[in-house]
N, C-alpha and C positions, 0 to 999 in steps of 0.2 A: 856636422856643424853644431857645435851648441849655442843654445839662444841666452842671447841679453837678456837678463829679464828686464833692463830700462824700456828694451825693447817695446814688452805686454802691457807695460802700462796703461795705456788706452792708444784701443785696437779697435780701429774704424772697418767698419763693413757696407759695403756698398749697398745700395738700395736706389733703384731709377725711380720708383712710387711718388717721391717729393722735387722734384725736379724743377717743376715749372718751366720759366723760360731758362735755367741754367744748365750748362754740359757738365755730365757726371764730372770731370776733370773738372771744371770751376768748383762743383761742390769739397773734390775729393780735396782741391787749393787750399778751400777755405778751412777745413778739419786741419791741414795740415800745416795750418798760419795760427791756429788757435793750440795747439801743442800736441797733432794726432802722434803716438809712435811708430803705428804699423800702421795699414792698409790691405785691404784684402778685397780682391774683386769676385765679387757675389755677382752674377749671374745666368739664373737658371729658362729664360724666356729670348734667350738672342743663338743665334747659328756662330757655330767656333770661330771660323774667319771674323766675323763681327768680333767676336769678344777678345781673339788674338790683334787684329788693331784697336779696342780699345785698351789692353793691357799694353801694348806697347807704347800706347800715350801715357798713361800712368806708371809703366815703371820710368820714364823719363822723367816725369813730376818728379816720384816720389825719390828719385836720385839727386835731383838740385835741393829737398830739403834732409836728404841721407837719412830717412825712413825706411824699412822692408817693403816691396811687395808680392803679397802670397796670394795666389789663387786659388780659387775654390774648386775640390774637388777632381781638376783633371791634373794628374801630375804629366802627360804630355803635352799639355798646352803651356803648362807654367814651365817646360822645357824650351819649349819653340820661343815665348816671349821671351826667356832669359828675368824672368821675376827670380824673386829671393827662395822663394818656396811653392810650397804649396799644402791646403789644407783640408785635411780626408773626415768623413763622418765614419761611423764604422758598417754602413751598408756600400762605402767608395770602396775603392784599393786597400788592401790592408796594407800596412805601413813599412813592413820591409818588402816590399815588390815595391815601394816609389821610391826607397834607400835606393833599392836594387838599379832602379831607371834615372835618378835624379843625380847618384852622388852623393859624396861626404859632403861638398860645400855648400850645401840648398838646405833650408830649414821646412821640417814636415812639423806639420801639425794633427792633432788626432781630437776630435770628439769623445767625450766619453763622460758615462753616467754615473759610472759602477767604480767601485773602488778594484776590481778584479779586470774589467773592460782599460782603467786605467795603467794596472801596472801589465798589462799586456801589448799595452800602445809602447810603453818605455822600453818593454825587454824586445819590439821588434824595429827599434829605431827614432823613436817620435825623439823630437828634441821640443815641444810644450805641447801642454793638453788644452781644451778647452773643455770648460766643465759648465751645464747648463741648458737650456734655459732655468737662470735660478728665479725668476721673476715671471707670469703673467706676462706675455708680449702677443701682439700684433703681427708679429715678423711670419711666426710660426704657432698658428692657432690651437695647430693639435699636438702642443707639446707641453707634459705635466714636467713642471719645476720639477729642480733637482732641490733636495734638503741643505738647509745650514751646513746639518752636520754631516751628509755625505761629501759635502763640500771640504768639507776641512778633514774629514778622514782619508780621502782624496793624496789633497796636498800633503797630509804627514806621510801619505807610504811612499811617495815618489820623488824623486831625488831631481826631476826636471820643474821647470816651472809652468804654473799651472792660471791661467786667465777665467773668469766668471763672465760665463755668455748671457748677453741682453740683464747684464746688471746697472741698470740706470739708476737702481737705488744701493747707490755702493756703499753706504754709509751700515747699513745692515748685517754686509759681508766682515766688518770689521775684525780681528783677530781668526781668518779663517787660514789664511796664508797665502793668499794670492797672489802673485806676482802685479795684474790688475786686471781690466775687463775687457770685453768685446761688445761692441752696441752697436745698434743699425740708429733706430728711431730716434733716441737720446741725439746724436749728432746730428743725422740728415733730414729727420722731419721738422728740426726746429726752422723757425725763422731767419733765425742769425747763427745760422751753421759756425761761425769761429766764435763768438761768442758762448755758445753752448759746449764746443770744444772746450775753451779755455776755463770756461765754470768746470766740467766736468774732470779734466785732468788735476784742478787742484784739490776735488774734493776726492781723486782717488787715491793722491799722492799723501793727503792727511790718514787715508786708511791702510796704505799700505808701507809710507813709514820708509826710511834711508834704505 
């Protein structure tokens, strides 16, 4: 399956951390009222059945606003929920064994750092990379940014498109070639979760251009 890039545009990632009195699903509502494209449930602190009904509440959502959703990491669970994908680091599955389990009609996702890491995600199936953290984040404390310009040496070798993880400063990334970015924090720790959406999509849509 190859991916939209309208798709990557801004690529919401789950995070329960900012919750308060709201259900992940109200929060994932609101990203997805303020213009999210994708959705991806993040989950590393819940047992599978938990996280298999809450994926089956959210690919529900995310079907009434005809958004993707990918989960993270286990491509049999993002089988069982019937989500759009799913999306592997490169310590997960490597990416043609969840071609192999998924199917041509599932969109896989690959992390990757390296310009070598990436075109090895392409040649064993990925249909988008995510590249990053390009920013300092919270999410993932022991993780050193990726460079500008790995970034953009990235996206010139690879013929898929390519999202900027935990880039809440996306004005930065400008002329790298991004298809757009991936954020936790940016969307879900703000206050006014659609609101912060909707700021954020337009300032990715000026960098990344028709």
């Amino acid at each position: 399956m190859r991916c939209d890039k309208k798709d990557l545009l801004l690529y919401g990632v789950t995070d329960r951390s900012w919750l308060g009195d709201r259900t992940l699903a109200q929060q994932v509502e609101a990203s997805l009222r303020g213009g999210a494209t994708m959705i991806q449930l993040r989950e590393k602190h819940m047992d599978r059945g938990s996280i298999l009904a809450q994926a089956l509440e959210l690919r529900e959502l995310c079907g009434r606003y005809g958004v993707p959703l990918i989960l993270n990491d286990d491509a049999e669970l993002a089988q069982a929920a019937g989500a759009d994908g799913v999306h592997v680091g490169q310590s997960d599955m490597e990416a043609g064994r969840v071609r192999a389990l998924l199917g041509e009609d599932k969109l896989i996702g690959v992390s990757a750092r390296t310009v070598e890491q990436a075109l090895a995600a392409q040649a064993a199936g990925a249909d988008y990379l995510g590249v990053g953290a390009m920013f300092p984040t919270g999410t993932k404390q022991d993780t050193r940014p990726v460079s500008y310009d790995t970034l953009k040496a990235i996206c010139a070798a690879v013929d898929i498109p390519v999202v900027g993880i935990g880039a809440g400063n996306v004005a930065e990334l400008a002329g790298s070639g991004i298809a757009g970015v991936a954020v936790v924090s940016a969307l879900y720790a703000q206050p006014d979760v659609e609101a912060a959406t909707r700021s954020l999509r337009a300032q990715v849509e000026r960098v990344v251009g028709p």
